[in-house]
C-alpha positions, -999 to +999 in steps of 0.1 A: +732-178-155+740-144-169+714-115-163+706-085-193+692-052-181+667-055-209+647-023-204+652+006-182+635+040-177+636+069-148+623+106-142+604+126-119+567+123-111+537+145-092+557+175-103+529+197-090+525+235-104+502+264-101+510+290-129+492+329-129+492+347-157+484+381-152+466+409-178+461+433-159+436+435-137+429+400-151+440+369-143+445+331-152+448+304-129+464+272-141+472+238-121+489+210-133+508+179-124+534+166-141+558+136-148+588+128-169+604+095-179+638+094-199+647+064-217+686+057-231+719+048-220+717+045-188+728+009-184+758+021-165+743+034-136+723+000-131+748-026-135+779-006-121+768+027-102+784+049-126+759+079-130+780+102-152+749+105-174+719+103-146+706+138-153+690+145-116+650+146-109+651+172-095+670+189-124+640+178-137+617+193-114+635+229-115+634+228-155+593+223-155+594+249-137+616+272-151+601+268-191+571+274-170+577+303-158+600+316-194+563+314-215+528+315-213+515+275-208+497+275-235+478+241-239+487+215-220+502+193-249+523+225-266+538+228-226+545+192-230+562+190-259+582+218-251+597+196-224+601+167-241+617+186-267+639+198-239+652+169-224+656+153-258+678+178-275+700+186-245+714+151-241+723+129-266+722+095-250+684+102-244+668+079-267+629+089-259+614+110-239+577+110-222+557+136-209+525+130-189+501+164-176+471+166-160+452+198-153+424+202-128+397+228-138+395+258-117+366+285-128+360+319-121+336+326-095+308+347-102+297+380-081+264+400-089+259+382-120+296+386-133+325+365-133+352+379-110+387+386-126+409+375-097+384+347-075+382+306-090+362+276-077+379+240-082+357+222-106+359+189-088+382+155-098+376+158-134+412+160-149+422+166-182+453+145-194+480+149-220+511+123-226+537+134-250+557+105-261+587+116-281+620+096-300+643+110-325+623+100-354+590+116-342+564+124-314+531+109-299+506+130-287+477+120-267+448+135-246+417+127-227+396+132-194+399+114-162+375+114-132+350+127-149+316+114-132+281+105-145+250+097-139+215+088-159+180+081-145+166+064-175+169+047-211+198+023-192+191-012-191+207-042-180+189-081-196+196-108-208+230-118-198+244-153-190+233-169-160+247-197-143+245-216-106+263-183-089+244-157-105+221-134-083+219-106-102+182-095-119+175-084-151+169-047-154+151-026-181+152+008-162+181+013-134+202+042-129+239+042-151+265+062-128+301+058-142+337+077-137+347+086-172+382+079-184+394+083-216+426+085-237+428+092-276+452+098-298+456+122-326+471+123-358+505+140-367+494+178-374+467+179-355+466+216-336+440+236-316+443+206-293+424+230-268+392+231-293+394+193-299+397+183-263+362+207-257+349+187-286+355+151-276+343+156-238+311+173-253+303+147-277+308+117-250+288+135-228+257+142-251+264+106-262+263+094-225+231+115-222+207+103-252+218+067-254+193+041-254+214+022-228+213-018-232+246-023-209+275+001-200+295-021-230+267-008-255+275+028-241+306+026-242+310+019-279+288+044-287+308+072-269+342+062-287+325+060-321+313+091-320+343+106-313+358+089-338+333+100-366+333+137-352+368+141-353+388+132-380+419+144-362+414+116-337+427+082-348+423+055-318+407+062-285+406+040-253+375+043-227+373+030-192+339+029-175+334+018-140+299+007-133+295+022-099+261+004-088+234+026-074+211-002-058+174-002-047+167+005-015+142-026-004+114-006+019+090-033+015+103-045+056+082-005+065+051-013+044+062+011+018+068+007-020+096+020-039+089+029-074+124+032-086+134+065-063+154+057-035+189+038-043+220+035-023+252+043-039+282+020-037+315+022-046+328-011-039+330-035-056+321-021-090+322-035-122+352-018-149+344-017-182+373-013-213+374-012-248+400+005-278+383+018-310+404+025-337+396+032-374+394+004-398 
């Protein structure tokens, strides 16, 4: 039986960085984490140890940080690209290249009404993502949110569905829709101001999210994408990921007391996932 090293790949990951930029008396606070796969002739060092042409992770480590630290960041997919572009035109036997950031959101605290130019409050687990994907013919660039949680107290309803000897589960016309956003799109090539069109997207899923007349987290769902889709033309496919985490009735009928729909218990396992692609036609 012969054996083929059919694919291979290798890089750094959780590269973690915080970057200040300071005007002044002003600054920025940035925090990202990142990770980089190289693709290309490494065969060598598989099959016979031979690792003339392993470029180091932690050479890739120091070199996120160093084009870190030699401009300003920028947006998260120009920073990106910059590495990708790096690692690509350094070594020849690198065939592709891919780049993967996520930035947590820190904001500026505010004292006496204004916002202070040197204090920041994490903004929670909402991330947003960025993977550059990069050959010698061209580059992918994608971007979207992660951890990004929700929650409605009406117009979400739940009926209707297939039934059979196992199911338990009641209709519902008015329950409460908590989910942990995830999403991914991709752009165009030439799109720019990817800071503007990332503000856009997670706007418009929000306000979707918000005034949809809810008749599963599936209907939702679709709604969210294609309206991303029709709002920005720059955006050509985006994937959504929607857990369903339950927020369940609390049954006080055992204590002589009613519960009109206002006292739930949240759960976060088991939970149903819900996934879907949109692309244009």
């Amino acid at each position: 039986m012969s054996v083929v090293l059919s694919e291979n790949q290798y890089g750094k990951s959780r590269v973690r960085l915080v970057r200040v930029e300071r005007a002044g008396s002003r600054h920025e606070l940035r925090e990202l984490a990142v990770d980089i796969q190289l693709a290309g002739d490494f065969a060598a060092a598989y099959t016979e140890g031979d690792n003339r042409l392993v470029l180091p992770t932690d050479t890739m480590k120091n070199t996120i940080y160093a084009l870190a630290c030699r401009q300003a960041l920028g947006e998260i997919e120009e920073f990106g690209a910059r590495l990708a572009n790096h690692f690509l035109s350094r070594n020849a036997h690198v065939a592709r290249t891919r780049v993967a950031i996520s930035e947590a959101a820190w904001t500026r605290i505010a004292v006496g009404g204004r916002e202070h130019d040197q204090a920041f409050v994490h903004g929670g687990a909402e991330l947003r993502t960025t993977v550059i994907e990069q050959n010698r013919t061209g580059a992918t660039v994608k971007a979207g949110i992660a951890g990004l949680e929700v929650l409605k107290t009406s117009h979400s309803a739940f009926e209707g569905f297939l039934h059979d000897e196992y199911t338990t589960l009641k209709d519902s016309r008015d329950r409460l829709l908590r989910t942990m956003l995830t999403a991914e799109w991709t752009y165009a090539s030439g799109a720019h101001d990817y800071g503007a069109l990332w503000r856009t997207a997670r706007q418009t899923m929000l306000e979707v999210f918000a005034e949809h007349d809810s008749r599963g987290v599936q209907h939702t769902l679709h709604a969210m994408g294609q309206a991303v889709l029709e709002r920005i033309p720059a955006v050509t496919r985006i994937e959504l990921s929607l857990p369903n985490i339950h927020c369940l009735l609390v049954d006080l009928a055992p204590f002589g007391l009613d519960n009109p729909n206002q006292v739930f218990v949240p759960t976060d396992e088991p939970h149903g996932v819900i996934v879907a692609v949109l692309t244009r036609s």
